[in-house]
N, C-alpha and C positions, 0 to 999 in steps of 0.2 A: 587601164591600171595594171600592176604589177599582176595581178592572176590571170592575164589577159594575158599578159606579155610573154609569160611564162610556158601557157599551155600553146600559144601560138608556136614560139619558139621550139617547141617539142613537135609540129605539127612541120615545120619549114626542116627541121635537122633530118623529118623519116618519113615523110606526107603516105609513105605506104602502112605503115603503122596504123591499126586499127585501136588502137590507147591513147594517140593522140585525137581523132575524131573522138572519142568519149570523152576526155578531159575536157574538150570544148564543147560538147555539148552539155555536161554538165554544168559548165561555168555557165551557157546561155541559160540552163535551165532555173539557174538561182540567181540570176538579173531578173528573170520574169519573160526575158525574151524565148518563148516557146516556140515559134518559130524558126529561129536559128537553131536552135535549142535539135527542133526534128532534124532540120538539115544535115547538121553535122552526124548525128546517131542515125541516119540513111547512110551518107558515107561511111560509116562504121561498118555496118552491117553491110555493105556492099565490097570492102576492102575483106573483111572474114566473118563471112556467112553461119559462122560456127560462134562469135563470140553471142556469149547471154548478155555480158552489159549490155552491148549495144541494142540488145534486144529489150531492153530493160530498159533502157533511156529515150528506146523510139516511141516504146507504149506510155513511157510517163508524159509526154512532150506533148503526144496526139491526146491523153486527158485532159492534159491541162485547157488546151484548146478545147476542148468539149467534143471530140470526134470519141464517142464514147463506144460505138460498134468497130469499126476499125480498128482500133488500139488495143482490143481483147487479144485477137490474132497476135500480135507481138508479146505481149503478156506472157503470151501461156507459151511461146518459143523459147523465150527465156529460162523457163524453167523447165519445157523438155529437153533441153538440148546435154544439160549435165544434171540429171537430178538427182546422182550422187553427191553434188557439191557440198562441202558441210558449212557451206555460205548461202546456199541456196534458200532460207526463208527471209534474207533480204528480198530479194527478188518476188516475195509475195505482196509488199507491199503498194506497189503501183495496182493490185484489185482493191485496196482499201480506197482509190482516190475514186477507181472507178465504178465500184457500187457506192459510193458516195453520190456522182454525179448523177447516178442513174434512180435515187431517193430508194436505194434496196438498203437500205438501213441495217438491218438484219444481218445480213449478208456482209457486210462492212463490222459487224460487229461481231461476228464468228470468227474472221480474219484477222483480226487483233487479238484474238484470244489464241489463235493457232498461233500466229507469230510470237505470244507472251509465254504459252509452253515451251517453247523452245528458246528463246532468248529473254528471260524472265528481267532482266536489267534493262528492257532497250528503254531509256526512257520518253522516246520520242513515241514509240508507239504506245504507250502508257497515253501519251497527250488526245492521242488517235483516238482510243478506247473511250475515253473521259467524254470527248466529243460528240461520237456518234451517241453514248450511252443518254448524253440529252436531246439529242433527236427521238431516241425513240422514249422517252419520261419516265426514264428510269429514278428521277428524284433523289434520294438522301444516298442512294447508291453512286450515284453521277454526281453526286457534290461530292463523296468518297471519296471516289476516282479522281477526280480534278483537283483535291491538298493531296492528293498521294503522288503526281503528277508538280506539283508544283513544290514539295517539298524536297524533289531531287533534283528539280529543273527549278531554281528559283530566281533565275538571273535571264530565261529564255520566255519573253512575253511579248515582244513582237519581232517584226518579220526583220529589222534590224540587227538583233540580237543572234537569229539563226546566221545570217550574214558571217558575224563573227565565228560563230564555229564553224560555218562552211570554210572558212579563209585558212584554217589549220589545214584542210586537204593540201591546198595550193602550194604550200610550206614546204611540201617532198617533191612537189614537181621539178624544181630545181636538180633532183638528185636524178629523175627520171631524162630529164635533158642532157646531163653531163654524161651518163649512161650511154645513149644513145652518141653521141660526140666520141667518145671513146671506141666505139665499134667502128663507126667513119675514120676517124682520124688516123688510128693505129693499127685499127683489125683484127681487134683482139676477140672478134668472132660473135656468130650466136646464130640461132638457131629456132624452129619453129617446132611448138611442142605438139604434141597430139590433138589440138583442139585447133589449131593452126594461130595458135601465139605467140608473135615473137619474143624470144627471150635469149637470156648472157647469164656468163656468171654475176655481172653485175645489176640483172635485174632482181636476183634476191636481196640485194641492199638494199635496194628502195623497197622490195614488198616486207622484209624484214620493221622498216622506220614505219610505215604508212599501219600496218597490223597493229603494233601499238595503239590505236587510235580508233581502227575500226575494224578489228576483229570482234565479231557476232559472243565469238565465247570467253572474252575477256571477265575477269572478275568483276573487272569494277563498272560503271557505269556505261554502257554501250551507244557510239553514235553510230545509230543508222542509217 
């Protein structure tokens, strides 16, 4: 499909680019295909040993699958590697799947509360919270949780529905492509930042459009 086509496309114009291995693993990881899903976020992190996403999309890939001791190691590289980031409680989310998997309940439920101090709008992690709080029987409090949860999210009730909002990422990839086209084509240059990311003057145009959307400290409602 078109989000396929797209992140591919981004993957053929720079295959050394360590943001196209993410974008495709991402897309694998919201088909359901986790498998592919790890592949591509290995070659991530094997093109720049320095990026968090990719660290971040190899531990959520290996939960999915149920490798739940393996995928902590990833997990927590992610979040050493810049822990100044002030994106960085994104990146705590992938422990919410995995004390899930491992029935630490508890533990899954402290992590929702850390990531809610600090991005108090995420609504997605609201859902999380809601969740686990009926695992462990929380009752009138975890029905709470779940109309407070669904009064902001009231249109996201199944996994069809998250689909749609995933598809809004894939929407800037176009911009991220032509980007990179312009560096080939022209030469109009770019350069690898301190973390060993590559970047242009025109990679702030795409992180400028994409922030709208899923910047952590946006006012309005936050997708994480």
């Amino acid at each position: 499909d078109e989000m396929f086509e797209n992140a591919s496309k981004a993957a053929e114009l720079d295959p050394q680019n360590p943001e196209s291995s993410v974008m495709l693993s991402t897309y694998y990881f919201f088909k359901g295909d986790f498998t592919f899903s790890q592949n591509h976020a290995e070659k991530a992190v094997e093109l720049n040993p320095s990026n968090p996403e990719a660290y971040m999309r190899l531990g959520l890939s290996m939960i999915h699958q149920g490798d739940y001791e393996n995928s902590e190691e990833f997990v927590r590289k992610s979040i050493e590697i810049d822990p100044l980031d002030p994106k960085i409680v994104r990146r705590k989310i992938p422990y919410f799947f995995l004390y899930m998997g491992r029935n630490e309940f508890q533990k899954a439920f402290e992590i929702t509360k850390e990531i809610l101090e600090h991005s108090p709008n995420a609504g997605l992690v609201k859902g999380f919270k809601a969740s686990v709080m009926g695992f462990l029987d929380y009752g009138n409090e975890a029905k709470q949780a779940l109309d407070e949860y669904l009064e902001i999210r009231p249109n996201l009730k199944t996994r069809e529905d998250f689909k749609k909002i995933f598809a809004l990422a894939f929407f800037f990839i176009p911009f991220y492509t032509w980007h990179v086209y312009l560096i080939y084509k022209f030469g109009l240059g770019g350069d690898f930042d301190e973390f060993g990311n590559f970047t242009s003057p025109f990679y702030g145009v795409f992180k400028k459009w994409s922030d709208l959307f899923f910047l952590e400290n946006n006012d309005k409602d936050e997708i994480i």
